[in-house]
C-alpha positions in Angstrom: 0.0 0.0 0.0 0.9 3.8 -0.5 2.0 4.4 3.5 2.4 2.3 6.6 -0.8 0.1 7.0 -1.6 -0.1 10.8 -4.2 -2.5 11.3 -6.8 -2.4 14.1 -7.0 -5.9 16.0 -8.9 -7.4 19.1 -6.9 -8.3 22.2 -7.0 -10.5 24.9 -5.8 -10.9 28.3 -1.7 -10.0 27.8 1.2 -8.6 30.1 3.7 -7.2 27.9 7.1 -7.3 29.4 9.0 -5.2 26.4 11.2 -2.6 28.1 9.9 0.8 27.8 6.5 -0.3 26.8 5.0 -0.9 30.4 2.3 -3.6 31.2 -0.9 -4.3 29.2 -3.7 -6.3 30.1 -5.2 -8.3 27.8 -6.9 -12.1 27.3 -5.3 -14.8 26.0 -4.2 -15.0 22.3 -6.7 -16.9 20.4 -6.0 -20.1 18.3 -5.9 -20.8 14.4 -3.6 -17.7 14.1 -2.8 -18.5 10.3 1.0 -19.2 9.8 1.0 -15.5 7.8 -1.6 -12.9 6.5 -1.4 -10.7 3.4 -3.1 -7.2 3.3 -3.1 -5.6 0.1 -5.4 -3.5 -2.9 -5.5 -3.4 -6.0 -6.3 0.7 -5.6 -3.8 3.6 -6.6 -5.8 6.3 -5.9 -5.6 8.6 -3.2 -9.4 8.4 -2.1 -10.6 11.5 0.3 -14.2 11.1 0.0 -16.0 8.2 2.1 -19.0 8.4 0.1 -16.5 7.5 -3.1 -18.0 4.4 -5.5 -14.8 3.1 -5.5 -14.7 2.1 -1.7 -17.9 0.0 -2.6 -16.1 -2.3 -4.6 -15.2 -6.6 -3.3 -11.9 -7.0 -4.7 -13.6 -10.4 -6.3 -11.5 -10.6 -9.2 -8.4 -9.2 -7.3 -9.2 -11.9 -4.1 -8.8 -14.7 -7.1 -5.9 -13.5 -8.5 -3.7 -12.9 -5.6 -4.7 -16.3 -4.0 -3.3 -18.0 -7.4 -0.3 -15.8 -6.9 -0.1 -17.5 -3.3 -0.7 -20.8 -4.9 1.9 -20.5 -8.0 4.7 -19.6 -5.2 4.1 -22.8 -3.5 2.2 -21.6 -0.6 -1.6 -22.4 0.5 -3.8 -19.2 0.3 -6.4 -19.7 3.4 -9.7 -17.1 4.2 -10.0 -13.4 2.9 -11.5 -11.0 4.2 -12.8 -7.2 3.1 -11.6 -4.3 4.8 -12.4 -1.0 5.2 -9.1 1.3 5.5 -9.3 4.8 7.3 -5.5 6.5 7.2 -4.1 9.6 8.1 -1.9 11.4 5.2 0.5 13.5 6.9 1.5 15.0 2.9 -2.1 16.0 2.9 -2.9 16.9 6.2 -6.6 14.7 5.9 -7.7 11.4 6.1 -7.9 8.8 3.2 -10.1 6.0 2.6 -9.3 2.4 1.3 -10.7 -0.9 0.3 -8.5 -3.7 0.9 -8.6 -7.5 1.4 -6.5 -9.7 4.0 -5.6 -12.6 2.9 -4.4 -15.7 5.2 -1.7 -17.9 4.2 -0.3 -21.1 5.4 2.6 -23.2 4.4 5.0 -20.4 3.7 8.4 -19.3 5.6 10.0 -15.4 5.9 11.1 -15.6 2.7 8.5 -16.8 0.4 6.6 -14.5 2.6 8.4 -11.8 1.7 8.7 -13.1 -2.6 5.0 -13.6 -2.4 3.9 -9.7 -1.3 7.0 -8.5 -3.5 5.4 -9.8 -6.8 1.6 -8.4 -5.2 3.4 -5.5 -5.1 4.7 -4.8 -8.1 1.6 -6.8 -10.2 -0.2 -3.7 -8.6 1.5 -1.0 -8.3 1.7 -0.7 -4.9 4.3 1.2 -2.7 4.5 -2.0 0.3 2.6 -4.9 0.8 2.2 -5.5 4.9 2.5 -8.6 5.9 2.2 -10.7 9.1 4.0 -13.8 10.5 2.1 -15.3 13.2 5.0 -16.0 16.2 5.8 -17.0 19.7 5.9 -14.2 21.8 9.5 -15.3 22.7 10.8 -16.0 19.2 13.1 -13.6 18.6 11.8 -12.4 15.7 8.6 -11.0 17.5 9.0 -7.4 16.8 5.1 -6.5 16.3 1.4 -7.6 17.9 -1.5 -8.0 15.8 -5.1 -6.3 17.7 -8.3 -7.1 16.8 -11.5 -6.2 18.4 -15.6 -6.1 17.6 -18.2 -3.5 17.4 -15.7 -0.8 15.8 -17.4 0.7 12.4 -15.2 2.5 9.8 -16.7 6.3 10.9 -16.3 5.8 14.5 -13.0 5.4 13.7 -12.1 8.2 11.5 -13.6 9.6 14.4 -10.7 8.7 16.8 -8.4 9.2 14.3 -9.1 13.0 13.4 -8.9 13.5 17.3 -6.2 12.0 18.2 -2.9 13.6 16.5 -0.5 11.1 18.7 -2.8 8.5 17.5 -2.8 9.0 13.6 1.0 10.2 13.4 2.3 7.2 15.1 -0.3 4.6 14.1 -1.3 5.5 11.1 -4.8 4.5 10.9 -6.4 1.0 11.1 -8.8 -1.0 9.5 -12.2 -2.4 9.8 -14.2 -5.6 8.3 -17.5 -5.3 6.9 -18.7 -6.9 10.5 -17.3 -4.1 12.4 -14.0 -5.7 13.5 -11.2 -3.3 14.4 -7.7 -4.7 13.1 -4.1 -2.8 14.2 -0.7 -3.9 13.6 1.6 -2.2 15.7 5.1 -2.0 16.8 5.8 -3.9 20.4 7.3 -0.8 21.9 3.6 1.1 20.4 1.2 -1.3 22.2 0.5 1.3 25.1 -0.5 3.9 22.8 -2.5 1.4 20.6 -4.3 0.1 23.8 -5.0 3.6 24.8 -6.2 4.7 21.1 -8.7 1.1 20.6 -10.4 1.9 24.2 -11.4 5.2 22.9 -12.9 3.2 20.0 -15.5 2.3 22.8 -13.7 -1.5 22.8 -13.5 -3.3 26.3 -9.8 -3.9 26.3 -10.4 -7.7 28.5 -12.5 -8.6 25.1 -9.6 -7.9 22.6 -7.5 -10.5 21.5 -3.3 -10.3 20.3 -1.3 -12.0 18.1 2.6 -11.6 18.2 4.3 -11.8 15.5 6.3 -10.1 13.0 5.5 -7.5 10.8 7.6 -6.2 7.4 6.3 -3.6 5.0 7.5 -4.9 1.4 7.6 -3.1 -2.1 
């Protein structure tokens, strides 16, 4: 994608012991994380409007073609899933709006991880491609957490966002699916500010649920 995808998750019960990040309480991280997830468009536009036709669309044809791209790379591409992306553009000094899909996949390691959202990437003309490995929190590769969390709709928060100028410079934005879940992949050391930002999204913290993992932006 164009800028730094920050993803807005649900969390469980957690206590984060990453120096300088403080404790967070959370529930316990909940099973069938997916060995990796893809989350990618098709979209080159800079969209500013929320009413815009173009955020309407179901990435159909693009859902089919990136899970053969998966498939011809030797991995196995697993659910996908329709999101609504709300961003803050610093350039621009306003929010932008984008329709996006995440994609699971299994069977793949760091690197054909990495090959797989590379080719996305450039088949789309896209800037990076975020992806996330699903890890141990004490692999040594852990570097991010994964948040997701229910009952979150796409205007409350653009809401937060516009409010919240720590929130939106650091984070970025986030991401919602058409059911209202919140999805935010964030730095370890930005949990904190990420727990702070999805309770003002109205979200009981206790009901969230976290993945660690790690995260890498690829173009």
């Amino acid at each position: 994608m164009k800028q730094r995808l920050r993803v807005l998750v649900a969390v469980g019960a957690l206590t984060l012991g990453v120096a300088g990040a403080g404790t967070a309480q959370a529930a316990t991280a909940a099973p069938g994380c997916p060995t990796a997830e893809i989350f990618a468009t098709n979209n080159t536009a800079i969209i500013t409007d929320p009413a815009d036709p173009r955020l309407r669309t179901q990435l159909t044809r693009f859902d089919h073609e990136v899970r053969g791209i998966v498939r011809a790379n030797g991995a196995r591409p697993g659910a996908s899933k329709l999101l609504d992306g709300v961003f803050w553009s610093g350039d621009l000094k306003q929010t932008t709006y984008e329709r996006s899909r995440e994609f699971d996949v299994n069977r793949v390691g760091r690197d054909g991880l990495h090959h797989i959202a590379g080719v996305i990437a450039k088949q789309y003309h896209q800037e990076s491609v975020l992806t996330f490995r699903c890890l141990p929190r004490t692999s040594p590769e852990t570097d991010a957490v994964e948040i997701q969390a229910p009952g979150v709709s796409a205007t409350r928060l653009h809401d937060a966002l516009v409010a919240n100028p720590e929130a939106r410079d650091e984070l970025g934005g986030g991401s919602v699916t058409l059911d209202g879940r919140l999805t935010l992949i964030a730095p370890l050391a930005d949990l904190p500010l990420a727990q702070k930002f999805t309770k003002s999204l109205g979200v009981d913290w206790n009901k969230a649920q976290v993945r660690y993992g790690d995260e890498e932006f690829v173009s």
